[in-house]
mmCIF file of the N, C-alpha and C atoms, coordinates in Angstrom:
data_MODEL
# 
_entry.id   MODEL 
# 
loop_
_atom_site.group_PDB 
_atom_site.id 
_atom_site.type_symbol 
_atom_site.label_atom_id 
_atom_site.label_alt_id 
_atom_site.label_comp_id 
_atom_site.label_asym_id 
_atom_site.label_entity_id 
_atom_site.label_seq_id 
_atom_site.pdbx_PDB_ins_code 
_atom_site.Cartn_x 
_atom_site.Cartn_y 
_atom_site.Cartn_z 
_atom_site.occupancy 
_atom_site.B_iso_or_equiv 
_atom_site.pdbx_formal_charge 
_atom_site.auth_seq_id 
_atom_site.auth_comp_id 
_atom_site.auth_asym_id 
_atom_site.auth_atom_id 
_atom_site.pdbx_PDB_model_num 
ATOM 1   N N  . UNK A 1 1  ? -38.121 -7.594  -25.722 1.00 0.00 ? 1  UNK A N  1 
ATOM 2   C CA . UNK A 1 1  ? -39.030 -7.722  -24.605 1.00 0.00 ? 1  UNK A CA 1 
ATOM 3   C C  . UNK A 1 1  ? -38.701 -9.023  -23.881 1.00 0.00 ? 1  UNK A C  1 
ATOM 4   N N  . UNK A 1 2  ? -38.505 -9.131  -22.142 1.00 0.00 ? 2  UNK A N  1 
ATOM 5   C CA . UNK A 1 2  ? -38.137 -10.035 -21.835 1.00 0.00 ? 2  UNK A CA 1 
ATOM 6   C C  . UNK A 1 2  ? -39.766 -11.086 -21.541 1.00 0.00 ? 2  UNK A C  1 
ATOM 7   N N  . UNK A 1 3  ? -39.851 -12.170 -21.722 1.00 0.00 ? 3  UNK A N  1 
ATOM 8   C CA . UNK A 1 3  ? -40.683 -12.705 -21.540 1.00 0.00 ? 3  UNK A CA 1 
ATOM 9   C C  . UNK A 1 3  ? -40.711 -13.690 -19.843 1.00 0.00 ? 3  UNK A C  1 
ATOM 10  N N  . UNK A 1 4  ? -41.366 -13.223 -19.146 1.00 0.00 ? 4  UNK A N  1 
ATOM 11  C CA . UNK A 1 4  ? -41.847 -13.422 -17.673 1.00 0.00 ? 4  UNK A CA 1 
ATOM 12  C C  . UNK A 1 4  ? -42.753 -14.759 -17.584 1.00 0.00 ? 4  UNK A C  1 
ATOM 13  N N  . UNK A 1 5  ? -42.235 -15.518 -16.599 1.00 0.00 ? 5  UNK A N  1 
ATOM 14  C CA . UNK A 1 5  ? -43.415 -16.605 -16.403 1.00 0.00 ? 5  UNK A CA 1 
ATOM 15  C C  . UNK A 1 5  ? -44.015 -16.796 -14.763 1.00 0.00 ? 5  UNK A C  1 
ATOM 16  N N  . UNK A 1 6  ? -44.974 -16.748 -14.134 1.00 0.00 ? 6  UNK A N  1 
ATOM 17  C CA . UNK A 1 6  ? -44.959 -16.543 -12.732 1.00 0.00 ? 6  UNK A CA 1 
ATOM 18  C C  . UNK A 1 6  ? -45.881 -18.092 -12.392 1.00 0.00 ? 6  UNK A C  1 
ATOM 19  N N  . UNK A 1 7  ? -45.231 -18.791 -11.742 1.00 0.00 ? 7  UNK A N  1 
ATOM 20  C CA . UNK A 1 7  ? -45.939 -19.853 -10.873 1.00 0.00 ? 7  UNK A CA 1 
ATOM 21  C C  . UNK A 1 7  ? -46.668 -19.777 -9.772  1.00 0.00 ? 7  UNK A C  1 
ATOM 22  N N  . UNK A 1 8  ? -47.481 -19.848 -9.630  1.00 0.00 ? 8  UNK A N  1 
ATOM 23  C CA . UNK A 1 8  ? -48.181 -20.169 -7.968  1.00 0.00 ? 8  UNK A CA 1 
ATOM 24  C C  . UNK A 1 8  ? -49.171 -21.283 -7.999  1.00 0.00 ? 8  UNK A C  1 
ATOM 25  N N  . UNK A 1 9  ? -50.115 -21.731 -7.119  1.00 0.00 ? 9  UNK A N  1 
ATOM 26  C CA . UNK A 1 9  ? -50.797 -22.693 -6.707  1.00 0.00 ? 9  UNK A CA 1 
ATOM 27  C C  . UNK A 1 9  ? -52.072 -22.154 -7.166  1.00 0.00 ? 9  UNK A C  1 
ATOM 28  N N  . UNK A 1 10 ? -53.502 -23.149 -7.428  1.00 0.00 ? 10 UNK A N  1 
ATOM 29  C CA . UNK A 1 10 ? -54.522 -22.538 -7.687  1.00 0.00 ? 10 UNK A CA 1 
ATOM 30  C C  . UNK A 1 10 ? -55.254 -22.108 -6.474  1.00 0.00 ? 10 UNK A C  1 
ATOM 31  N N  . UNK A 1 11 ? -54.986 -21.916 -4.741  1.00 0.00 ? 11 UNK A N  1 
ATOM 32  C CA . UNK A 1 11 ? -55.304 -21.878 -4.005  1.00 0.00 ? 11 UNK A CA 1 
ATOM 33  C C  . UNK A 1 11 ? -54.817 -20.354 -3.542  1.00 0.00 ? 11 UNK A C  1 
ATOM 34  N N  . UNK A 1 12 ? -53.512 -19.712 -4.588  1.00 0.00 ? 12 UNK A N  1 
ATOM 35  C CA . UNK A 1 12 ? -52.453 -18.405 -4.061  1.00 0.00 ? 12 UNK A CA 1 
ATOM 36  C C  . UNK A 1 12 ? -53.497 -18.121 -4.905  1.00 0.00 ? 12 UNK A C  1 
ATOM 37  N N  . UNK A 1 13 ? -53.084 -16.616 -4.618  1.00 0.00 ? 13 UNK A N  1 
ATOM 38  C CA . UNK A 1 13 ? -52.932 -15.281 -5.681  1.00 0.00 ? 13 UNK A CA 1 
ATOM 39  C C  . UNK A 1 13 ? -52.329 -14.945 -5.761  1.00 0.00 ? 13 UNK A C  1 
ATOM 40  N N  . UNK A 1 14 ? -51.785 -14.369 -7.210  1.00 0.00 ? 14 UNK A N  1 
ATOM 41  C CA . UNK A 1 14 ? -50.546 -13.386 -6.686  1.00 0.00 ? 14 UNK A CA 1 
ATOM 42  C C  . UNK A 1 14 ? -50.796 -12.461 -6.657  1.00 0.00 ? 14 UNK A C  1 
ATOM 43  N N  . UNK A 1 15 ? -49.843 -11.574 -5.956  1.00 0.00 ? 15 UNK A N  1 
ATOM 44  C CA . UNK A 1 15 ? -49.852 -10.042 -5.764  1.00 0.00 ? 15 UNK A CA 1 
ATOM 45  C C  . UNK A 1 15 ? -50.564 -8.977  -6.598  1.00 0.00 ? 15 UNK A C  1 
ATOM 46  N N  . UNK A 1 16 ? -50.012 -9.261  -7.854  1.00 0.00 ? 16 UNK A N  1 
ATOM 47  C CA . UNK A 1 16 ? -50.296 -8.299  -8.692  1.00 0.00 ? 16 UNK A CA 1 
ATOM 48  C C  . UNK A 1 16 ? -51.961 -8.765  -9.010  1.00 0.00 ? 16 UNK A C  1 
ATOM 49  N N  . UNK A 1 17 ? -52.633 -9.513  -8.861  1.00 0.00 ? 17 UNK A N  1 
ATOM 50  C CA . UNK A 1 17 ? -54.041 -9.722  -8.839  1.00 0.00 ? 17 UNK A CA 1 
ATOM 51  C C  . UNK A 1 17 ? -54.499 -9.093  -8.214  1.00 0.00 ? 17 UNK A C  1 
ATOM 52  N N  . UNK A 1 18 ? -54.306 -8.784  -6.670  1.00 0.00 ? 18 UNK A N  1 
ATOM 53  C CA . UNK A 1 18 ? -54.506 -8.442  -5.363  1.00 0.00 ? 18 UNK A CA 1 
ATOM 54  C C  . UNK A 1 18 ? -54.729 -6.431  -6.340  1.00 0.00 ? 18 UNK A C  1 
ATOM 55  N N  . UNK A 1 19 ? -53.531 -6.152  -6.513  1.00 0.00 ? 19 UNK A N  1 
ATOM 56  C CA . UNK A 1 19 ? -53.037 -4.776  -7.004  1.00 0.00 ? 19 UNK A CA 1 
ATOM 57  C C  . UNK A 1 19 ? -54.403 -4.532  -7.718  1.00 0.00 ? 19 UNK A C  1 
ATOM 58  N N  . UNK A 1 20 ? -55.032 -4.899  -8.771  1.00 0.00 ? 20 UNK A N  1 
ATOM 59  C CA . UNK A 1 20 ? -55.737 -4.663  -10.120 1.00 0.00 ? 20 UNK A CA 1 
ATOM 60  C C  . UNK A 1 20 ? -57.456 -5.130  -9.348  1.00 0.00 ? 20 UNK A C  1 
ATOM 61  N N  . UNK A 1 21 ? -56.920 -5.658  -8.549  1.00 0.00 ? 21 UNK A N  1 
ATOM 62  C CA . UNK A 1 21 ? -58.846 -5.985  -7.484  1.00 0.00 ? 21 UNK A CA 1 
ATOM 63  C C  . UNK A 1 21 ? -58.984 -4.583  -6.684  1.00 0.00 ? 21 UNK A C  1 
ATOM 64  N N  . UNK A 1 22 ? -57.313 -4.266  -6.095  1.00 0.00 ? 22 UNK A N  1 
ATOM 65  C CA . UNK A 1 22 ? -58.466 -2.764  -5.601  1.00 0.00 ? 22 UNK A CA 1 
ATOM 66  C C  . UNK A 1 22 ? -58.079 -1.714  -6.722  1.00 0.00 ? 22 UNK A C  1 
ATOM 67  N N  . UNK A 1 23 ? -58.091 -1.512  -7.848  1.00 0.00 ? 23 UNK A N  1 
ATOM 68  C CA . UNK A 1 23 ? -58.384 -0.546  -8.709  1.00 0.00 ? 23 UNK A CA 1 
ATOM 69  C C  . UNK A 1 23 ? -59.525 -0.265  -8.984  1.00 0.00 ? 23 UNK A C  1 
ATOM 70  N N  . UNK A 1 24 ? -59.725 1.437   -9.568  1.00 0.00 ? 24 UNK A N  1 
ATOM 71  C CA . UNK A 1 24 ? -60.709 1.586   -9.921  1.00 0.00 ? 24 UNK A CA 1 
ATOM 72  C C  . UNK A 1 24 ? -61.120 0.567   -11.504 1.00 0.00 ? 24 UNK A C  1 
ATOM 73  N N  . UNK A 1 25 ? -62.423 0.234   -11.911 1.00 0.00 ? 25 UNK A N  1 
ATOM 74  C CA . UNK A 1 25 ? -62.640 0.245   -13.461 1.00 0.00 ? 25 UNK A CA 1 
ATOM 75  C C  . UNK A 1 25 ? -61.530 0.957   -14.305 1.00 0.00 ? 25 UNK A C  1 
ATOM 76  N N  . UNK A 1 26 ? -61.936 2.516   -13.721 1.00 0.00 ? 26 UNK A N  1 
ATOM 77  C CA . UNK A 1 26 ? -61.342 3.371   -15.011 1.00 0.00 ? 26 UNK A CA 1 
ATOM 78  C C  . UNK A 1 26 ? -59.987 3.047   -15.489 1.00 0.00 ? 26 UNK A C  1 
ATOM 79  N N  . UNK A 1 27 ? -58.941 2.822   -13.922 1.00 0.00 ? 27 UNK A N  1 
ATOM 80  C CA . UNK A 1 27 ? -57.789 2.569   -14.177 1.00 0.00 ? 27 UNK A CA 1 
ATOM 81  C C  . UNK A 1 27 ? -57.425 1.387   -14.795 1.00 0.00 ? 27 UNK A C  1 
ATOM 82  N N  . UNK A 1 28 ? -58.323 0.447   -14.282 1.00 0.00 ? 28 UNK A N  1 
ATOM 83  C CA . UNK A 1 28 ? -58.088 -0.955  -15.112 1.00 0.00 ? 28 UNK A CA 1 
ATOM 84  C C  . UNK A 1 28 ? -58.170 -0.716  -16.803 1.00 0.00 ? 28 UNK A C  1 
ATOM 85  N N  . UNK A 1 29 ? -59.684 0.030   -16.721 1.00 0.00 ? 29 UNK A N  1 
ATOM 86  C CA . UNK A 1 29 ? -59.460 0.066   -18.484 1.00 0.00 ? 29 UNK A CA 1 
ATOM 87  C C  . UNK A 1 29 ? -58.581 0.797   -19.757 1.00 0.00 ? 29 UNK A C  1 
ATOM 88  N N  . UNK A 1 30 ? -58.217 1.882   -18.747 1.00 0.00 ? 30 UNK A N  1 
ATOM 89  C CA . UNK A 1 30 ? -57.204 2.440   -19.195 1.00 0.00 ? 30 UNK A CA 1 
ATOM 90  C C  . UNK A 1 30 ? -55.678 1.738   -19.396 1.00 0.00 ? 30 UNK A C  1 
ATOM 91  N N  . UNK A 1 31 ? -55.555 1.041   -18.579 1.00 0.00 ? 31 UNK A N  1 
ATOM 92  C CA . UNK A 1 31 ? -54.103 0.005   -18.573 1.00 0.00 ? 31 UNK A CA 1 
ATOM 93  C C  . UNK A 1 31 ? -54.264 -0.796  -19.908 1.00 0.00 ? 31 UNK A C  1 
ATOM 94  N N  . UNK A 1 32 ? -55.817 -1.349  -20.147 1.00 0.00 ? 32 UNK A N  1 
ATOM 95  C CA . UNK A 1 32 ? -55.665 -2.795  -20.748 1.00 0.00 ? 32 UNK A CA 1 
ATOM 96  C C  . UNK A 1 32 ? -55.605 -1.675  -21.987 1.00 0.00 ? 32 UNK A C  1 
ATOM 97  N N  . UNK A 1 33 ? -56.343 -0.076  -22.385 1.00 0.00 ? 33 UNK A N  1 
ATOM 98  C CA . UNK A 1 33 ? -56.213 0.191   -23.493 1.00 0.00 ? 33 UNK A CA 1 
ATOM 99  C C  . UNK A 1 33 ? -54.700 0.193   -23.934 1.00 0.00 ? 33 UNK A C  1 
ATOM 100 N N  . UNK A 1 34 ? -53.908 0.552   -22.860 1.00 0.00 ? 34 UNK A N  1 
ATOM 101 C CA . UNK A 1 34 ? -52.546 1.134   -22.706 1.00 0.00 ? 34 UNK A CA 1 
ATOM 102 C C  . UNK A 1 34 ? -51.506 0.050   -23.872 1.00 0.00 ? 34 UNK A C  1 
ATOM 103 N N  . UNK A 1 35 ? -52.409 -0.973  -22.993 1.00 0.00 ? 35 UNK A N  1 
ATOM 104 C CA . UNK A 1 35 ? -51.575 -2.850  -23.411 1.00 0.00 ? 35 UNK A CA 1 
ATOM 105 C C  . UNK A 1 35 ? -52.054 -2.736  -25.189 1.00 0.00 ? 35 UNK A C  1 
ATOM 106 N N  . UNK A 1 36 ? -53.249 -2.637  -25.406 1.00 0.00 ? 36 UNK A N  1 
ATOM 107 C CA . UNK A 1 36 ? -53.974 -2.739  -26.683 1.00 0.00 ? 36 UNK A CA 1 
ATOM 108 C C  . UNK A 1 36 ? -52.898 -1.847  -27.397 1.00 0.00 ? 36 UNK A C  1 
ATOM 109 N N  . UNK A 1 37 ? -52.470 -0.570  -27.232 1.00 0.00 ? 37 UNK A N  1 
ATOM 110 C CA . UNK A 1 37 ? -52.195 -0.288  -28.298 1.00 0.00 ? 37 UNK A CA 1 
ATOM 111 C C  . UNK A 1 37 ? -50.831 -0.248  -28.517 1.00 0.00 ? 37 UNK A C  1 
ATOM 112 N N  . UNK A 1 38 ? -49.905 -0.506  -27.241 1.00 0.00 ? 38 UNK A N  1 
ATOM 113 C CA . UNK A 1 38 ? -48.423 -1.072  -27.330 1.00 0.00 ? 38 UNK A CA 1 
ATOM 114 C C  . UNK A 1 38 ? -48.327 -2.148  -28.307 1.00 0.00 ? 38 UNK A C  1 
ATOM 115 N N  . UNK A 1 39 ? -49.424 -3.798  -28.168 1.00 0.00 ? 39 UNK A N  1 
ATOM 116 C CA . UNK A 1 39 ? -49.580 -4.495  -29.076 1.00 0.00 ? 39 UNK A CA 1 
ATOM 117 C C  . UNK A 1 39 ? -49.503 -4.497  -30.710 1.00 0.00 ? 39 UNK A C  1 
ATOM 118 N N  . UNK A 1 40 ? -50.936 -3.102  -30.656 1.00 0.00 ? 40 UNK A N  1 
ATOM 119 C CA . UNK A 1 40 ? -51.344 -3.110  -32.002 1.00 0.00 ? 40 UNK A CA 1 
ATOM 120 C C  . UNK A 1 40 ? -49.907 -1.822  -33.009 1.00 0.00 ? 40 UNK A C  1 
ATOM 121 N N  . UNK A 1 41 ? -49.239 -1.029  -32.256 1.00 0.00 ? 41 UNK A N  1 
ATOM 122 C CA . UNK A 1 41 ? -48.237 -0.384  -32.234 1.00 0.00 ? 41 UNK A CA 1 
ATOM 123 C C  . UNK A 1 41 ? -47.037 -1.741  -32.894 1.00 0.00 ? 41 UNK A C  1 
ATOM 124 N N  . UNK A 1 42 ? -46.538 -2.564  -32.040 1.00 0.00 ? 42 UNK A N  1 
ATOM 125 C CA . UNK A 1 42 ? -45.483 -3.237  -32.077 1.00 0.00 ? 42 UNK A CA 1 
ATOM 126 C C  . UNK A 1 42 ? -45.789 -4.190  -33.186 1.00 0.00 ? 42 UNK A C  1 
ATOM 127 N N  . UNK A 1 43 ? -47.329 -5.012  -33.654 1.00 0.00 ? 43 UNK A N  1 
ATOM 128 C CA . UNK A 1 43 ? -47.624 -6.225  -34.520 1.00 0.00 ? 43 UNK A CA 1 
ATOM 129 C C  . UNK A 1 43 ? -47.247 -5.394  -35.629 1.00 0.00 ? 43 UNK A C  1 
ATOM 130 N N  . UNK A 1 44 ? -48.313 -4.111  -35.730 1.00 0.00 ? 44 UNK A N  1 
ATOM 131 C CA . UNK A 1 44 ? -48.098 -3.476  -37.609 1.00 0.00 ? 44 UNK A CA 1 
ATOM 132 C C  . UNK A 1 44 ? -47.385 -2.294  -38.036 1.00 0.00 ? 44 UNK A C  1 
ATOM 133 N N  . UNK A 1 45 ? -46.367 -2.194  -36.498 1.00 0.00 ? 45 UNK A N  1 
ATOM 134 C CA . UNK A 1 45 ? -45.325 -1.140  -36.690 1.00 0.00 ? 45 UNK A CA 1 
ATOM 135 C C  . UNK A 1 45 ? -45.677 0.116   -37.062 1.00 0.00 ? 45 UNK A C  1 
ATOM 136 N N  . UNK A 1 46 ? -47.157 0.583   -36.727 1.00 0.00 ? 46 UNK A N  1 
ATOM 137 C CA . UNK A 1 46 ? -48.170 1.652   -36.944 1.00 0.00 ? 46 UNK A CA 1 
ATOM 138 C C  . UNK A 1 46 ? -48.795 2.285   -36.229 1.00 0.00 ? 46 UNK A C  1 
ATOM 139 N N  . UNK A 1 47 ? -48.392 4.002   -36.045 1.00 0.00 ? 47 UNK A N  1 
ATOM 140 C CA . UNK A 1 47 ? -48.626 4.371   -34.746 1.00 0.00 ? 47 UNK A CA 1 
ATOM 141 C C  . UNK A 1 47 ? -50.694 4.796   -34.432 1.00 0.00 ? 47 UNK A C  1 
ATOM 142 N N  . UNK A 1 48 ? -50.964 4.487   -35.395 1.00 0.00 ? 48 UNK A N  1 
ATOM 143 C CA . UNK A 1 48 ? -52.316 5.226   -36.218 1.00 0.00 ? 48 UNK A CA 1 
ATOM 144 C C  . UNK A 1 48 ? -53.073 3.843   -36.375 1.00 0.00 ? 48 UNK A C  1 
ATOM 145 N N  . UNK A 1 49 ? -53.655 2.995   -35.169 1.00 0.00 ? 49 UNK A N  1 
ATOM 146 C CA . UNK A 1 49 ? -54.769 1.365   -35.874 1.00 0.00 ? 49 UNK A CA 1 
ATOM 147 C C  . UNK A 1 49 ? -55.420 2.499   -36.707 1.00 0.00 ? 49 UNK A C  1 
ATOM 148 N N  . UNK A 1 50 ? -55.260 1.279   -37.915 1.00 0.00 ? 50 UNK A N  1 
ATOM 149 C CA . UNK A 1 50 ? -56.869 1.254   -39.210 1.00 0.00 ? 50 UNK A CA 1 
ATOM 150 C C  . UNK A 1 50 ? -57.646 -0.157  -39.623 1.00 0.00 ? 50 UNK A C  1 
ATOM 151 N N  . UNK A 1 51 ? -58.509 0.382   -39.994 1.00 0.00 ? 51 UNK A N  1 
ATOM 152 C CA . UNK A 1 51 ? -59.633 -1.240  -40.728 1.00 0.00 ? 51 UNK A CA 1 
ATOM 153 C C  . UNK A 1 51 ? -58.875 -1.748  -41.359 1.00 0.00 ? 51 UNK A C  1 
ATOM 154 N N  . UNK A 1 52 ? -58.938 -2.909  -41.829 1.00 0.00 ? 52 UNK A N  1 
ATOM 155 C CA . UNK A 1 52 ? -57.976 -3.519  -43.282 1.00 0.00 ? 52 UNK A CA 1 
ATOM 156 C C  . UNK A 1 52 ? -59.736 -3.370  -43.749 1.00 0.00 ? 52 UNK A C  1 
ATOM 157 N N  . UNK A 1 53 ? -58.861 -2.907  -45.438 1.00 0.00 ? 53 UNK A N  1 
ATOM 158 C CA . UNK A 1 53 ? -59.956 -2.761  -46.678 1.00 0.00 ? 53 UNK A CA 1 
ATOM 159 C C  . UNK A 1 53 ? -60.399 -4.265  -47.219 1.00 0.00 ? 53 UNK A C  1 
ATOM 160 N N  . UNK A 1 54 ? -61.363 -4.265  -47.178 1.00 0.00 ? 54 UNK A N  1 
ATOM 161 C CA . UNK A 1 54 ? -62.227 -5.997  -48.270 1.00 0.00 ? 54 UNK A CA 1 
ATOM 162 C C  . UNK A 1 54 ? -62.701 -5.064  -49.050 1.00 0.00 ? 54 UNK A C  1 
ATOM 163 N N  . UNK A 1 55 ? -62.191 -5.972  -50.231 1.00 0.00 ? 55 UNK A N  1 
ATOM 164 C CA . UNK A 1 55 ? -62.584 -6.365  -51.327 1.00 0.00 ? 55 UNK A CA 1 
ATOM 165 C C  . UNK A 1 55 ? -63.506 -7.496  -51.820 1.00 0.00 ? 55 UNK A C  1 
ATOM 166 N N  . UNK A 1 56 ? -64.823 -7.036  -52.468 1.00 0.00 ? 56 UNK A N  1 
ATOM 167 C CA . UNK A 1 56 ? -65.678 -8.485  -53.055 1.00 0.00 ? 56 UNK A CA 1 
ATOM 168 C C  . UNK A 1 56 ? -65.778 -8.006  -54.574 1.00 0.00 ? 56 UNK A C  1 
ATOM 169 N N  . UNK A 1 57 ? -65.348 -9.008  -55.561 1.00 0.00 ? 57 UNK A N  1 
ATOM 170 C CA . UNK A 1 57 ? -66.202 -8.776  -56.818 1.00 0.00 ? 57 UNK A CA 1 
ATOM 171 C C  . UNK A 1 57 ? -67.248 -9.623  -56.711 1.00 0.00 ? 57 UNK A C  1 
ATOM 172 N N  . UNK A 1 58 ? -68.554 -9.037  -57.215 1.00 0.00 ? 58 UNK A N  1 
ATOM 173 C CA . UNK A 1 58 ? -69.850 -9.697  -57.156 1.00 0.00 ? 58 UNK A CA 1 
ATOM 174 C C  . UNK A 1 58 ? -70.348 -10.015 -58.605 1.00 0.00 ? 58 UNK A C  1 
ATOM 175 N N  . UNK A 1 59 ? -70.384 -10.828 -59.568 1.00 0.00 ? 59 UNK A N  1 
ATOM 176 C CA . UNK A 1 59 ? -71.145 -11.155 -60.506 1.00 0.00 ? 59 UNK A CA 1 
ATOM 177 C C  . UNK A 1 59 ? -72.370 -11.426 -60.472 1.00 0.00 ? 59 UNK A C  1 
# 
């Protein structure tokens, strides 16, 4: 994955801000799920997220 860095001023926007302001919600949330599970896909090499199991022994 190539890693991207974008500069501008705190006074710009950039473009792609502009892009994701006129989206709908739905589409937005659908993207960020999109991102979520490319992430959670690529960290535990697992196409299926699960809970991790805890364990307590209680005396």
């Amino acid at each position: 994955m190539e890693k991207v860095i974008c500069k501008f001023r705190q006074t710009e926007q950039p473009k792609d801000c502009l892009y994701w302001q006129n989206q709908s919600p739905e589409v937005r949330i659908a993207a960020l799920e999109q991102i979520r599970r490319e992430y959670h896909q690529h960290k535990y090499n697992s196409a299926h997220p699960r809970l991790q199991r805890i364990y307590r022994i209680i005396k």
